[in-house]
Backbone as numpy.savetxt, mean C-alpha at the origin, in Angstrom:
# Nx Ny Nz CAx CAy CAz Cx Cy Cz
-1.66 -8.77 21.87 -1.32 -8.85 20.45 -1.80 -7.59 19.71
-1.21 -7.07 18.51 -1.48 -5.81 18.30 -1.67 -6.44 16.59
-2.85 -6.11 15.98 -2.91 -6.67 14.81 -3.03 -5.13 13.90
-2.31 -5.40 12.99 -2.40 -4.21 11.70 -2.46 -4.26 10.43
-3.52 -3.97 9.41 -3.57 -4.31 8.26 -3.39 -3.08 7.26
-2.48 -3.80 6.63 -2.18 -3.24 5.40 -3.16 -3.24 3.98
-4.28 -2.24 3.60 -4.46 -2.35 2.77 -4.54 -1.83 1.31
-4.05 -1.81 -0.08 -3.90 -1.59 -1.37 -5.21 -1.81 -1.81
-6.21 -0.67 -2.07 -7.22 -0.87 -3.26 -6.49 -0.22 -4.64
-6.62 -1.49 -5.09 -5.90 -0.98 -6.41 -6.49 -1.18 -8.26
-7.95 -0.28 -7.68 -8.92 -0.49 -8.50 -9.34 0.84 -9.16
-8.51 1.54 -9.84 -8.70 2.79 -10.25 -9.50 2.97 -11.07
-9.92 4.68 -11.61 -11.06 4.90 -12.42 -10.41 5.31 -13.84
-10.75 4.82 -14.95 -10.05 5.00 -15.87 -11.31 6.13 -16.69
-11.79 7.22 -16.02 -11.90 8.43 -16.47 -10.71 9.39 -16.76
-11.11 9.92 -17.83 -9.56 10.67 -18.04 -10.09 11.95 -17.15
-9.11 12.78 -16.37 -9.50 14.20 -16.04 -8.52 15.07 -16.87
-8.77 16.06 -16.99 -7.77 16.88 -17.73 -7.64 18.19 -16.69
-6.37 18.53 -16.19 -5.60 19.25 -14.95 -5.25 20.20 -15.62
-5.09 21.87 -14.99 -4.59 22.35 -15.69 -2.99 22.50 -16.31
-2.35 23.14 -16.74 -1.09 22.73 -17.79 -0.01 22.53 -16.01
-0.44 23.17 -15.14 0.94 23.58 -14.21 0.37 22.62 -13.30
-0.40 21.60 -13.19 -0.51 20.48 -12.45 0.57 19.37 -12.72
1.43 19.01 -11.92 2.79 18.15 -12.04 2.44 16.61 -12.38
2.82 15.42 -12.93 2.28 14.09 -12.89 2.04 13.90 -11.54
2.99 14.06 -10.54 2.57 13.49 -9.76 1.12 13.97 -8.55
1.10 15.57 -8.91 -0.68 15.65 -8.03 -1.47 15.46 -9.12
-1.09 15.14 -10.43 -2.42 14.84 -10.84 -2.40 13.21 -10.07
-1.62 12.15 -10.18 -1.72 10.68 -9.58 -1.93 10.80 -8.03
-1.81 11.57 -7.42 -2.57 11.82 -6.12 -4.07 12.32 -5.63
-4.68 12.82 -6.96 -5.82 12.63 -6.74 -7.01 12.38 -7.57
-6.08 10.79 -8.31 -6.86 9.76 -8.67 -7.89 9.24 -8.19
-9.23 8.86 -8.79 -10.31 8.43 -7.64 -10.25 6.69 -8.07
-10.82 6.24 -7.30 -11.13 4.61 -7.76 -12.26 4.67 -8.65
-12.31 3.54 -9.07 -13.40 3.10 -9.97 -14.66 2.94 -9.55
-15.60 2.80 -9.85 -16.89 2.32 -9.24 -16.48 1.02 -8.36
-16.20 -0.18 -8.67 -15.32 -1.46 -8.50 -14.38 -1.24 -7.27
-13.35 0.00 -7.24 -12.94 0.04 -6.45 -13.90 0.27 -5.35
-15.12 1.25 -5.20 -15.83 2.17 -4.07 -16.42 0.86 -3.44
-16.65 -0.15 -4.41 -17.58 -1.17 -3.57 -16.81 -2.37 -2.93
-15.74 -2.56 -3.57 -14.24 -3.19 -2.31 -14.09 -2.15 -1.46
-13.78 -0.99 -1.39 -14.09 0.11 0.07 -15.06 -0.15 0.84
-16.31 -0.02 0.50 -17.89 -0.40 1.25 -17.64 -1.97 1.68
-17.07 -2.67 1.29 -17.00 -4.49 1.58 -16.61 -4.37 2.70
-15.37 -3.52 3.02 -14.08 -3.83 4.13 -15.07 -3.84 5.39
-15.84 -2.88 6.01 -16.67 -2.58 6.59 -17.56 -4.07 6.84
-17.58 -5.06 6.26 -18.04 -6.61 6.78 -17.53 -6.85 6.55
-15.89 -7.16 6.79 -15.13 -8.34 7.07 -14.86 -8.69 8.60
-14.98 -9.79 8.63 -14.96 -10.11 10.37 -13.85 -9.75 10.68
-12.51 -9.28 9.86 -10.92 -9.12 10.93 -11.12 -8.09 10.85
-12.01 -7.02 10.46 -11.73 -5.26 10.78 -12.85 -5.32 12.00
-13.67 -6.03 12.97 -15.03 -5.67 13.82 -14.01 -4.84 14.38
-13.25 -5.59 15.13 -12.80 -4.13 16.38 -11.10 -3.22 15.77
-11.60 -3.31 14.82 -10.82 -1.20 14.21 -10.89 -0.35 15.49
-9.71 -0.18 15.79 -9.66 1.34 16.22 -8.72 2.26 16.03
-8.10 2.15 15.09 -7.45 3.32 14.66 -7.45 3.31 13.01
-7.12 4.10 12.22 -7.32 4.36 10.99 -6.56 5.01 9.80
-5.38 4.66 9.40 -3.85 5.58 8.88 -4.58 5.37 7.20
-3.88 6.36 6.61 -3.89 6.64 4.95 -3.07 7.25 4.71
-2.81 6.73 3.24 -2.23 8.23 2.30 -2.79 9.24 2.44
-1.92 10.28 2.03 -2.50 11.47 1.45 -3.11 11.10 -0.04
-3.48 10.54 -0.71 -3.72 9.98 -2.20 -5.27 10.33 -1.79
-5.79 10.59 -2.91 -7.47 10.74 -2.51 -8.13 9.26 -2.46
-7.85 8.22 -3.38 -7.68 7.00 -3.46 -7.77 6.30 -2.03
-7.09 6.43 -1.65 -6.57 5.95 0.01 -7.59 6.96 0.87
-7.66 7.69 0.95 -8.87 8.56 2.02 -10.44 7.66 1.62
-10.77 7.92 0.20 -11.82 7.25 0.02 -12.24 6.16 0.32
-10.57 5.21 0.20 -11.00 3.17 0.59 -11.34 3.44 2.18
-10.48 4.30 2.67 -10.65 4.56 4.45 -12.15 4.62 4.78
-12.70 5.67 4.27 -14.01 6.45 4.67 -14.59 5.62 5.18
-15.05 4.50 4.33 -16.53 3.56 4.34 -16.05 3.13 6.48
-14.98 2.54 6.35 -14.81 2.25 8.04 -14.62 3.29 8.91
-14.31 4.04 8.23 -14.02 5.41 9.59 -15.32 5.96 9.61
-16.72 6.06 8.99 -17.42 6.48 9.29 -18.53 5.00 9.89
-18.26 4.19 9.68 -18.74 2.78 10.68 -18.52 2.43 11.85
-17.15 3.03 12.10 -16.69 2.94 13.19 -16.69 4.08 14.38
-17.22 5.56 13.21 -16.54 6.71 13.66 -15.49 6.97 14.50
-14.46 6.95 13.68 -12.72 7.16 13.77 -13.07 8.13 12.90
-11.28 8.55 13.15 -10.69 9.77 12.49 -9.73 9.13 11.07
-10.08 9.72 10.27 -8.85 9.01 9.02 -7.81 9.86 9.45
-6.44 9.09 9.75 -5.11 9.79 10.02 -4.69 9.59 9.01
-3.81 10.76 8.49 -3.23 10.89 7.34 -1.61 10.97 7.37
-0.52 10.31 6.81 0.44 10.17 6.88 1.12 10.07 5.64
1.91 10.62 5.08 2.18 10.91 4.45 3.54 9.69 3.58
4.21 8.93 4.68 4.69 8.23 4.73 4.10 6.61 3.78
2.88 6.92 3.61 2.16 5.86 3.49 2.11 6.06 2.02
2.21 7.24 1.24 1.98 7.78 0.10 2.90 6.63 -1.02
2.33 6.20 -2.45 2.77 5.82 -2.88 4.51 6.20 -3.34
5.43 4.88 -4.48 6.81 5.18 -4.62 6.49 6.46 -5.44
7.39 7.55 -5.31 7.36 8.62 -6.47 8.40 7.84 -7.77
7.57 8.84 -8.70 7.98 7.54 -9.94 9.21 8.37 -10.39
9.03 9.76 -10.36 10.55 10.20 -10.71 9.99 10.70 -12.16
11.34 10.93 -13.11 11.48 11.86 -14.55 11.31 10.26 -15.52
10.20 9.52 -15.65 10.09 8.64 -16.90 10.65 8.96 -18.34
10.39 10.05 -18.83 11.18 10.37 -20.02 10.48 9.55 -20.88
10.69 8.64 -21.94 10.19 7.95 -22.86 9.87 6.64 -22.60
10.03 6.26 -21.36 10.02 4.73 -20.65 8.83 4.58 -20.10
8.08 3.23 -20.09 7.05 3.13 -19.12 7.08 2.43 -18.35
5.95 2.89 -17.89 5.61 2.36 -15.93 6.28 0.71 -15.80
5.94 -0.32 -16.83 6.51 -1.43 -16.78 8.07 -1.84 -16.72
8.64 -0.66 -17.34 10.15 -0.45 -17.25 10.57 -0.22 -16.18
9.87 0.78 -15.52 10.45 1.08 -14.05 10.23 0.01 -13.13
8.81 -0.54 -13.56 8.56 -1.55 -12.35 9.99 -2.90 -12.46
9.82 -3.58 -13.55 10.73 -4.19 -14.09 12.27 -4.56 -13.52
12.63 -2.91 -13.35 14.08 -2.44 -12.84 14.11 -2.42 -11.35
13.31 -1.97 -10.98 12.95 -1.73 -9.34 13.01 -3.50 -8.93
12.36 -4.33 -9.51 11.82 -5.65 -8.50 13.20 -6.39 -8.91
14.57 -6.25 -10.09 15.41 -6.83 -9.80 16.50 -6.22 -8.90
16.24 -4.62 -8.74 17.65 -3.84 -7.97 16.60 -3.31 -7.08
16.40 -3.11 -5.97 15.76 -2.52 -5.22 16.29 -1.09 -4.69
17.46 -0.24 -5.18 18.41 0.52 -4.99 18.00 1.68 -5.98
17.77 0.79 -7.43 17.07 1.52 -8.57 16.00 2.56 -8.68
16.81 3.93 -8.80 15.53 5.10 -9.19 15.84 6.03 -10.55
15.06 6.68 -10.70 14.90 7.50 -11.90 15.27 8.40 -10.66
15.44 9.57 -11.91 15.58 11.09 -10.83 14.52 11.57 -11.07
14.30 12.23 -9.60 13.62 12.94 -8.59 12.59 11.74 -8.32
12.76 10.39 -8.57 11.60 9.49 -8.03 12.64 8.72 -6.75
12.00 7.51 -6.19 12.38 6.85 -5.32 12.75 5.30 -5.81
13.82 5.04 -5.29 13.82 3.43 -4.98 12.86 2.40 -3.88
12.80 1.26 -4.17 12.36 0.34 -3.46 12.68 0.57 -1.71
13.85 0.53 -1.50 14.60 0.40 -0.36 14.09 1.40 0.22
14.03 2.99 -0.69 13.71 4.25 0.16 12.43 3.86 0.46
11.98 3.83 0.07 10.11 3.25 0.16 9.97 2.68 1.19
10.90 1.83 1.27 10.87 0.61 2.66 10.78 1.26 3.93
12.17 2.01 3.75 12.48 3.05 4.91 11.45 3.67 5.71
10.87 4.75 5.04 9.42 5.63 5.36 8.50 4.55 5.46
8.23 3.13 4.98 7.15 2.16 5.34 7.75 1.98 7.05
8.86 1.57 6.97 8.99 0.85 8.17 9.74 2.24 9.46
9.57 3.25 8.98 9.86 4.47 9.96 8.21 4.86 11.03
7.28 4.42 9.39 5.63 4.38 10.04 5.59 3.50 10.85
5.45 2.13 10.60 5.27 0.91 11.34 6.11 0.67 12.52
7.32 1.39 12.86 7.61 1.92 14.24 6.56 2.54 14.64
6.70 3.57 14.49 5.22 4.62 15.01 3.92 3.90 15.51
3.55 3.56 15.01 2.41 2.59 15.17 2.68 1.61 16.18
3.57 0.92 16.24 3.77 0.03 17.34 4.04 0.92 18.84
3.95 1.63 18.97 4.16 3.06 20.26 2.91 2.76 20.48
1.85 2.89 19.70 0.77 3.13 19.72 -0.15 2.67 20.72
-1.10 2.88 21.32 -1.69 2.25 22.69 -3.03 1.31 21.65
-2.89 1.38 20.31 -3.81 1.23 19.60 -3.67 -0.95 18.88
-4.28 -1.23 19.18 -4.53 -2.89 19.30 -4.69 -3.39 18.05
-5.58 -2.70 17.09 -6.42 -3.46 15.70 -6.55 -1.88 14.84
-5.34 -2.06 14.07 -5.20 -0.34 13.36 -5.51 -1.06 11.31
-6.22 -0.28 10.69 -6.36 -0.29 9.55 -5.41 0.58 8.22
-4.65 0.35 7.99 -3.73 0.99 7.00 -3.62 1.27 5.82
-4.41 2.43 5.15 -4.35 2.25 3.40 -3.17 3.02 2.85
-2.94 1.83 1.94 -1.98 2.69 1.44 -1.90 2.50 -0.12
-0.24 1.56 -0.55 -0.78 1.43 -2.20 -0.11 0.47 -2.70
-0.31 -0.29 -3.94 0.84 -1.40 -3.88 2.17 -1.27 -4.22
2.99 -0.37 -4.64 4.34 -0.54 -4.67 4.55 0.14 -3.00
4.35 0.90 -2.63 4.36 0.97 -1.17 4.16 -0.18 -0.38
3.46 -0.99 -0.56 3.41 -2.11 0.42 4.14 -3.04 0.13
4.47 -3.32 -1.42 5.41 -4.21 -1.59 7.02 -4.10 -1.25
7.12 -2.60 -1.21 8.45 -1.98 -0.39 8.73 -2.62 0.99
7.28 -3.00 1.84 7.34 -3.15 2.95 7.78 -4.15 2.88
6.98 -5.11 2.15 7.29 -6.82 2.43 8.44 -7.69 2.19
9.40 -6.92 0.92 10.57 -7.26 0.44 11.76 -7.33 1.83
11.16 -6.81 2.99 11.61 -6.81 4.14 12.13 -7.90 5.13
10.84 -8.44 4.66 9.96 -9.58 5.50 9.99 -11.15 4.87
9.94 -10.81 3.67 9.80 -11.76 2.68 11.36 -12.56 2.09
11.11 -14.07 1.49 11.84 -14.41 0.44 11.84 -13.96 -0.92
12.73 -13.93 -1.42 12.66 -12.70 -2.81 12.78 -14.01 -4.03
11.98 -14.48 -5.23 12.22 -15.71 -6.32 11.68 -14.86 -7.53
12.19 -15.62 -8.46 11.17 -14.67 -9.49 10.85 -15.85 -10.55
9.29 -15.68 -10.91 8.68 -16.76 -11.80 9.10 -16.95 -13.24
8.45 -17.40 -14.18 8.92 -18.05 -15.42 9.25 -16.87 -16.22
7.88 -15.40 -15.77 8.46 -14.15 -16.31 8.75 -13.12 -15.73
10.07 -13.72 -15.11 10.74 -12.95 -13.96 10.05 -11.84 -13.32
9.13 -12.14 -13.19 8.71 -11.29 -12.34 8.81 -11.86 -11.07
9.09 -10.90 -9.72 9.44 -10.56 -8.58 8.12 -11.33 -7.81
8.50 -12.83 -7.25 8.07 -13.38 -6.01 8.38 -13.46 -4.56
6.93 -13.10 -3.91 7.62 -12.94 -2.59 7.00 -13.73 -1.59
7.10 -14.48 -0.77 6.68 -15.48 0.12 7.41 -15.80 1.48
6.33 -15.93 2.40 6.68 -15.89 4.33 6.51 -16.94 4.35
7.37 -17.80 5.06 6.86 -19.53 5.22 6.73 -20.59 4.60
6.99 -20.14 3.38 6.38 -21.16 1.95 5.08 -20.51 2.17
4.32 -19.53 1.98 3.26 -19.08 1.28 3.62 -17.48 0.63
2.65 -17.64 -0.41 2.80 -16.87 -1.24 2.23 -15.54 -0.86
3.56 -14.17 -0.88 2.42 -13.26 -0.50 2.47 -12.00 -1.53
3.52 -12.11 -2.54 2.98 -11.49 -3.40 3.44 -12.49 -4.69
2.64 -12.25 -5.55 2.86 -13.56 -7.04 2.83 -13.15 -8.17
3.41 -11.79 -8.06 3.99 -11.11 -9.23 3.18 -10.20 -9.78
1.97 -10.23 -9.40 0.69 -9.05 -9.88 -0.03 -8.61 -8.70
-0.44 -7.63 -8.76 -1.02 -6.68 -8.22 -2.83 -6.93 -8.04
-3.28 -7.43 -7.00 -5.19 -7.86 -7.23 -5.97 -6.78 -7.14
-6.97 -7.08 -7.37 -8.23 -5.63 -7.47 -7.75 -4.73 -6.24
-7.74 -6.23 -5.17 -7.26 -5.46 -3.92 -6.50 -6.12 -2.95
-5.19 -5.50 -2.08 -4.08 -6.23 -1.31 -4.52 -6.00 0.04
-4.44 -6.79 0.65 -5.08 -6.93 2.49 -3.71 -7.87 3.07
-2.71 -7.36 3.64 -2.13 -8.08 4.39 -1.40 -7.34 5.91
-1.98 -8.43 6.65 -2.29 -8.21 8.55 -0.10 -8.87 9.09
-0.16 -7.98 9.86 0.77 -8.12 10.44 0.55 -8.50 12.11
1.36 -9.19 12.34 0.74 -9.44 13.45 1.95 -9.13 14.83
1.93 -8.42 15.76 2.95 -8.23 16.88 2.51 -8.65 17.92
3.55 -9.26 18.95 3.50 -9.47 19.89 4.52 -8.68 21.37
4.02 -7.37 21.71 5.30 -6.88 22.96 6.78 -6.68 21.56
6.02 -5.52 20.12 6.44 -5.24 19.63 7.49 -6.00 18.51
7.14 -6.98 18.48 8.05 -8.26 17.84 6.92 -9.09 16.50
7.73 -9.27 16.06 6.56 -9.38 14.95 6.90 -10.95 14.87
6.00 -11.44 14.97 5.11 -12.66 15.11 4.25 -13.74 14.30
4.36 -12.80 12.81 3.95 -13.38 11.54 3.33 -12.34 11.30
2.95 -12.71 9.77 1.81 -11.80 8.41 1.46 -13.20 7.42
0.65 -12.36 6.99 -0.49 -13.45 5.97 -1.15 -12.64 4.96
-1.37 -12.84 3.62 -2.14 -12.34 3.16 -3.48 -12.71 3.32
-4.44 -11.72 3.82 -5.86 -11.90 4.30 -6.96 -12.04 2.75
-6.40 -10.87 1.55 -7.04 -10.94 0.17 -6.24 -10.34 -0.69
């Protein structure tokens, strides 16, 4: 059995930094740090009984995602692999609209992008072009950070698609719930293969 977890710390630091003028939105949102809050859900992962035997270790390029990695790659001493694939949706030219607009549009059309950003579906693609990769892998119990509209790209895959009282975008394996329309401090969900066949997922937190 080859177990792999997906995880979203999605506990950012709401310090403002100020970049210089020719820094683009999007590397300044790539090297966002977490919050204090977030660093100590990073340090947690490191005692949870489903990471003891980690042996491999994927991230964003996001500084965010290297940092949630660290605390286990240096517990375990692994290598943080970096993939680029794993990198959050690019949000594209917002213009006067916000982040809730896009999200909004995205969880009823999954096709839906702004220009020069990405759709849902593309997202999916590069999620599940990785998660091939990985299954090659000679590697048994792999740890995965990444981010939550990235992971939720993944699951819309996998998942039944409903949407609650305020339409927001429900998603659930089995009759359980695995995403419920918001985003938690932090997303942990294990996939599970068997001789490359996938075999179930669960949300772990």
């Amino acid at each position: 059995m080859k177990h792999i977890y997906f995880v979203s710390n999605n506990l950012m630091s709401p310090l403002k930094v100020v970049y210089p003028k020719e820094t683009s939105f999007e590397e300044a949102r790539k090297q966002t740090i977490l919050s204090v809050k977030g660093e100590e859900l990073a340090k947690s992962l490191v005692h949870r009984k489903e990471f003891e035997k980690i042996d491999a270790i994927y991230a964003s390029s996001y500084t965010s995602a290297i940092n949630t990695a660290k605390y286990m790659a240096e517990e375990k001493k692994l290598d943080v692999l970096i993939d680029k694939r794993l990198d959050e949706r690019l949000v594209g030219n917002l213009g006067s609209n916000e982040f809730r607009y896009l999200k909004g549009m995205q969880e009823h059309d999954f096709n839906y992008k702004l220009e020069n950003g990405e759709s849902i579906y593309e997202v999916q693609k590069r999620m599940e072009d990785f998660l091939l990769d990985i299954l090659l892998s000679s590697d048994n119990n792999i740890l995965i950070v990444t981010h939550n509209i990235a992971l939720l790209s993944l699951l819309t895959k996998y998942c039944n698609k409903g949407y609650n009282l305020y339409d927001h975008l429900i998603l659930d394996y089995h009759d359980e719930v695995i995403y419920d329309g918001t985003f938690h401090d932090m997303d942990i969900i294990e996939f599970v293969y068997d001789e490359n066949t996938c075999v179930g997922f669960r949300r772990v937190m």
